[in-house]
N, C-alpha and C positions, 0 to 999 in steps of 0.2 A: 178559713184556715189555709194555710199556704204548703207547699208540698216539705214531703219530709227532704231531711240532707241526703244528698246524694254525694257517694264521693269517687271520683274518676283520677286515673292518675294516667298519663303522659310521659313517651320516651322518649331520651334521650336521641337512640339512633336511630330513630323515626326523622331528624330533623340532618338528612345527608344531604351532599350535593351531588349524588348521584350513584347508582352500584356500581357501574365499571362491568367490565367483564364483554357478553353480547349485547348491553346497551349504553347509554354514553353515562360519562363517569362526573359530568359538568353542568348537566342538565338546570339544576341550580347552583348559580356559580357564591352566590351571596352568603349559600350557607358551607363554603369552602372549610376545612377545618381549623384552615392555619389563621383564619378571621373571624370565626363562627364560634366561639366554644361554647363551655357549659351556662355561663353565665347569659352568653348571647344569646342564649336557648330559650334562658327560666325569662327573660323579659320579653321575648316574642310569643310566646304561650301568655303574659300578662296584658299583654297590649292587642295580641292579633286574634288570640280564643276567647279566653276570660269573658272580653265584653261581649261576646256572641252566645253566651251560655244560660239557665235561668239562675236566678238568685239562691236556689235551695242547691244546688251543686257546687264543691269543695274542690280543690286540685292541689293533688303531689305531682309528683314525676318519681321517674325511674333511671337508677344512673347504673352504668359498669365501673367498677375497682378495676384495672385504673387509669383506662384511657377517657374515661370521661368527671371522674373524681378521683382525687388522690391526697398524697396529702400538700402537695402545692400548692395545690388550687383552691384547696378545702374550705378558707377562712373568705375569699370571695366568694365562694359558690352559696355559702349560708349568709352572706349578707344579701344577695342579692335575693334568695328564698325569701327572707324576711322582708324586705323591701317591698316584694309583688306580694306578700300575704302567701306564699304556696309552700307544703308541706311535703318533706321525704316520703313515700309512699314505700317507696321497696331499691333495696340494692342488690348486686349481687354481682359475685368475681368472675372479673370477663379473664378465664383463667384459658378458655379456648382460644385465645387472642398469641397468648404465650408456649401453650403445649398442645401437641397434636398425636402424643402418644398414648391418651388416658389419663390424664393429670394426675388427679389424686385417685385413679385408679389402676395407674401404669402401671408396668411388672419395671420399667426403668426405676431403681429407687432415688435416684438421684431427681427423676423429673418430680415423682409423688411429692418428696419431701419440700422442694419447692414449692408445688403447686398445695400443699398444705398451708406453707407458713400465707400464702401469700394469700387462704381462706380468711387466716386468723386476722392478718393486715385488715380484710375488708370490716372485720368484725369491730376491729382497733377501732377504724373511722365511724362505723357508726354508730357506739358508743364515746365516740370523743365530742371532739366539734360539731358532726351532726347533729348529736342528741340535743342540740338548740333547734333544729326545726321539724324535730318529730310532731305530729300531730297529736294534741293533749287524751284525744281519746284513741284513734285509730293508730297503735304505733307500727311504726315498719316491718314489713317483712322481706328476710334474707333469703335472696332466690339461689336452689343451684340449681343449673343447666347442664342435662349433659350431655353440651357440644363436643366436649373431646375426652368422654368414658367411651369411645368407640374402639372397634376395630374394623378390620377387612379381611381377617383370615379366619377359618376355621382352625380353631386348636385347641388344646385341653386348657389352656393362659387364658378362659375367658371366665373358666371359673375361679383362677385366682385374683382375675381383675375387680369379679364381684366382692370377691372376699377382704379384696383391699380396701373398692367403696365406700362397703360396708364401716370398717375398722375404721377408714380416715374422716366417714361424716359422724359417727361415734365422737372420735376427738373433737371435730368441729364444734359438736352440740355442747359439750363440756367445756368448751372454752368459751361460749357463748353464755354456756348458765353460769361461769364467774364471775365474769362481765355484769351481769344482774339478771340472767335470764330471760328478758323483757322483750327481745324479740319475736316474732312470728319466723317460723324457719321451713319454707316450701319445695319438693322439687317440684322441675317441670319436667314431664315426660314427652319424650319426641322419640319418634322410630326411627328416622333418621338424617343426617346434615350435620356434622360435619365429616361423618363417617358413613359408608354404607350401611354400618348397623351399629345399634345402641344399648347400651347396659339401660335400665329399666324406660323401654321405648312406649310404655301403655299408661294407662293411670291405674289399671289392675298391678302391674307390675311396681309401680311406684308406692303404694299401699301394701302390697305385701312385705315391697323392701323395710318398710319402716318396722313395720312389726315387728321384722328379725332384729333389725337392728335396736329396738328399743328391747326385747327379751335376753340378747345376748349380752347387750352393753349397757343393762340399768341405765338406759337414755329416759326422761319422763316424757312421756307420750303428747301432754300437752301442751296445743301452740306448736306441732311439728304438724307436716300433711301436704296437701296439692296446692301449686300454681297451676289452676285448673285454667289449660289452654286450648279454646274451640280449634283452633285451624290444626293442632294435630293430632288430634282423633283424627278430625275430618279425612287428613291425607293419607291415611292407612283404611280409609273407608269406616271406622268404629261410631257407633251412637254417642256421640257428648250427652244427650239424654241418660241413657244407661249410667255411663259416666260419673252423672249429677249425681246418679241415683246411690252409686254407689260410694262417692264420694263423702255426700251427707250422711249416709250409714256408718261412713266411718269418723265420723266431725271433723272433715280432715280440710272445707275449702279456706285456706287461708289468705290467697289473693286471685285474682283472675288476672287472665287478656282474652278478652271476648272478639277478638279478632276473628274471622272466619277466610277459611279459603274460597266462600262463595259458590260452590255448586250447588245446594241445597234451596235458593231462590228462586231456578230459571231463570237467572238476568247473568250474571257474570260467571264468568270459569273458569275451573277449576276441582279439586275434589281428589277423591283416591286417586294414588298412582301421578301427583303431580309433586313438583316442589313446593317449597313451605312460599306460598304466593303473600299473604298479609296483608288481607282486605280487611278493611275497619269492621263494626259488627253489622251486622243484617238487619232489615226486619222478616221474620219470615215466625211459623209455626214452631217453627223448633226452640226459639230464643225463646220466645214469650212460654213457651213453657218451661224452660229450663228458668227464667224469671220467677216464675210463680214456684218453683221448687226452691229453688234458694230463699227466696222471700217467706215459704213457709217454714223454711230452717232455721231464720235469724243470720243470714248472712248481713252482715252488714257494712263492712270493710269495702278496700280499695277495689277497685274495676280497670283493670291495666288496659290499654289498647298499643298493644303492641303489634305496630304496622307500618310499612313502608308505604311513599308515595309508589303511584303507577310509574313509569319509565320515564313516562314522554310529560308528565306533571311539573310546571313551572312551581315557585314558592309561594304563592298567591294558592295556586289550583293544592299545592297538600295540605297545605293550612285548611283549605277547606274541609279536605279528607279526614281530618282530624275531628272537625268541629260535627261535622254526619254523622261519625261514627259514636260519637256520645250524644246525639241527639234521637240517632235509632235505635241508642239502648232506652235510653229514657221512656220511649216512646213505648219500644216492648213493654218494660217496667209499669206502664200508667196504666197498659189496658189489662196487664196480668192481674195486678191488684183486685180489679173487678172479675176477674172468672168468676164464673158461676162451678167450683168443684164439685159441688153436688150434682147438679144437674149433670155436668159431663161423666161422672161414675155411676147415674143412674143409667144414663144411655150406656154407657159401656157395658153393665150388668144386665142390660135387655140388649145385646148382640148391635143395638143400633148406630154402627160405627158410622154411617152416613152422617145422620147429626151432630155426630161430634165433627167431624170434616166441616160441619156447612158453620157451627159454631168457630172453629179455628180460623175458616176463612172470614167471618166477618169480623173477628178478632184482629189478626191482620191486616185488614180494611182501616178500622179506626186507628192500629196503630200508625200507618202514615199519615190518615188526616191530622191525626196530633204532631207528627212528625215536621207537618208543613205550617202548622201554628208556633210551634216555635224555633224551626229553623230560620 
């Protein structure tokens, strides 16, 4: 028998030609914007990944509303979907892009009320035209980010900024269940970028918010919850273990980016107290377990890898990065399956946490050998 479906989904702004800033902004010139779009995008994942992947793995991508979909562009972007066979995985309103006051959590109401409609916009597109290349089983989920719920002052406006949030992803959710309700609707919690500090910056905090906000605003709880993101726990130093744990206790993972900041390996770095770096996923002790938690949860859905190439990375060398980082999840995934959980909760029950270590590490072990079988 052959492996089960795996299904990985692929970003958009993973495919830059450079960040700019303290490193060069040109670094890939091919994948320029004004030559490069969405479409250029969805056929260079068909042509340059696709064929490097194994047959039991499926591929969306990930777009922003609305510098990378819109509704311009919307009627090539889904032909060309259909064309390569790749499905919508997850959207969500690059609303950070437009406001840096709080969006829809501003105390400005003129920025909120925008930064609303322009939720309900992304909502439009992906019940319109998109809904042709949803995935028949795996359907989308709508990501919010809060890149710009920030502030940088201490003031008494942080708890109205909450209470705005709250109120404005209430309306979201209801304009989504008219629509048909059929979406997945995740946040991601980040502590912090593009503000020094963030309205719900933890995954605890992301979970609690929903609560209120499903108790207050008669929101129905199902199909709401976490775009459970490794690299920012990492960078505020928190267990994504924990995390997991607490995440399935609340049936809340709706999509992932297993991306990692990397300090957690010994090989690359990074970790608490850095910026959001966005290395592809690992193989190390931590994934393969956080694998076999989901895998006993029934996760089944999209796997984001939402990562940037390294600085000094030509198109050739991130294309690669792309294709590792879905092959070191796979790889986690093959040898989790085999845990032996018994055995490890025996030894855990008899103090013997050496064994579990020497069992981890040759876990581990096999998970590169398989890494390098089908990389």
């Amino acid at each position: 028998m052959g492996r089960r479906k795996s299904y990985h989904s692929i970003c958009r702004w993973t495919f830059n030609p450079g960040k700019g800033g303290f490193v060069p902004s040109d670094i890939r010139p091919s994948w320029n914007s004004e030559k490069f779009g969405t479409v250029e995008f969805i056929k260079t994942v068909k042509e340059k990944i696709c064929p490097r992947l194994p047959e039991n793995i499926e591929i969306g991508v990930e777009l922003h509303y609305d510098n990378e979909i819109n509704e311009r562009n919307v009627s090539e972007v889904v032909d060309a979907l259909k064309d390569c066979g790749i499905y919508l995985a997850m959207i969500t309103p690059g609303a950070h892009i437009h406001w840096a006051y709080g969006g829809i959590a501003s105390l400005d109401e003129n920025e909120r009320k925008k930064a609303e409609e322009f939720g309900e916009r992304t909502v439009d597109l992906a019940y319109g035209k998109l809904k042709e290349v949803w995935h028949p089983e795996k359907v989308p989920t709508l990501v919010l980010w809060n890149g710009s719920w920030g502030y940088d002052i201490a003031s008494v406006g942080i708890k109205k900024m909450y209470e705005n949030l709250k109120e404005s992803v209430a309306k979201l959710c209801k304009y989504e269940e008219k629509k048909g309700g059929d979406l997945y609707i995740g946040i991601e919690p980040k502590p912090n970028e593009g503000h020094p500090a963030m309205l719900l910056p933890t995954v605890a905090s992301a979970l609690l918010f929903w609560r209120r906000v499903c108790e207050e605003y008669g929101i129905k709880r199902e199909k709401k919850g976490i775009n459970k993101e490794f690299g920012h726990s990492e960078m505020i130093g928190l267990d994504h273990i924990y995390d997991t744990v607490e995440e399935i206790d609340n049936n809340s993972i709706v999509h992932m980016h297993i991306n990692s900041q990397g300090y957690n390996d010994g090989i690359i770095l990074g970790g608490p107290g850095k910026f959001d770096i966005d290395h592809g996923a690992r193989i190390n002790g931590m994934n393969i377990t956080i694998a076999r938690l989901i895998m006993d949860a029934g996760f089944d859905r999209w796997k984001g890898h939402d990562m940037q190439p390294r600085p000094y990375d030509n198109e050739e060398q991130a294309i690669d990065r792309v294709i590792r980082s879905i092959l070191s999840w796979e790889a986690c995934e093959r040898v989790a399956e085999k845990m032996d959980v018994s055995l490890i909760l025996n030894y855990l029950s008899k103090r013997e946490t050496a064994k579990v270590e020497d069992i981890m590490k040759e876990m581990v072990f096999e998970a590169y050998k398989y890494f390098r079988e089908i990389y």
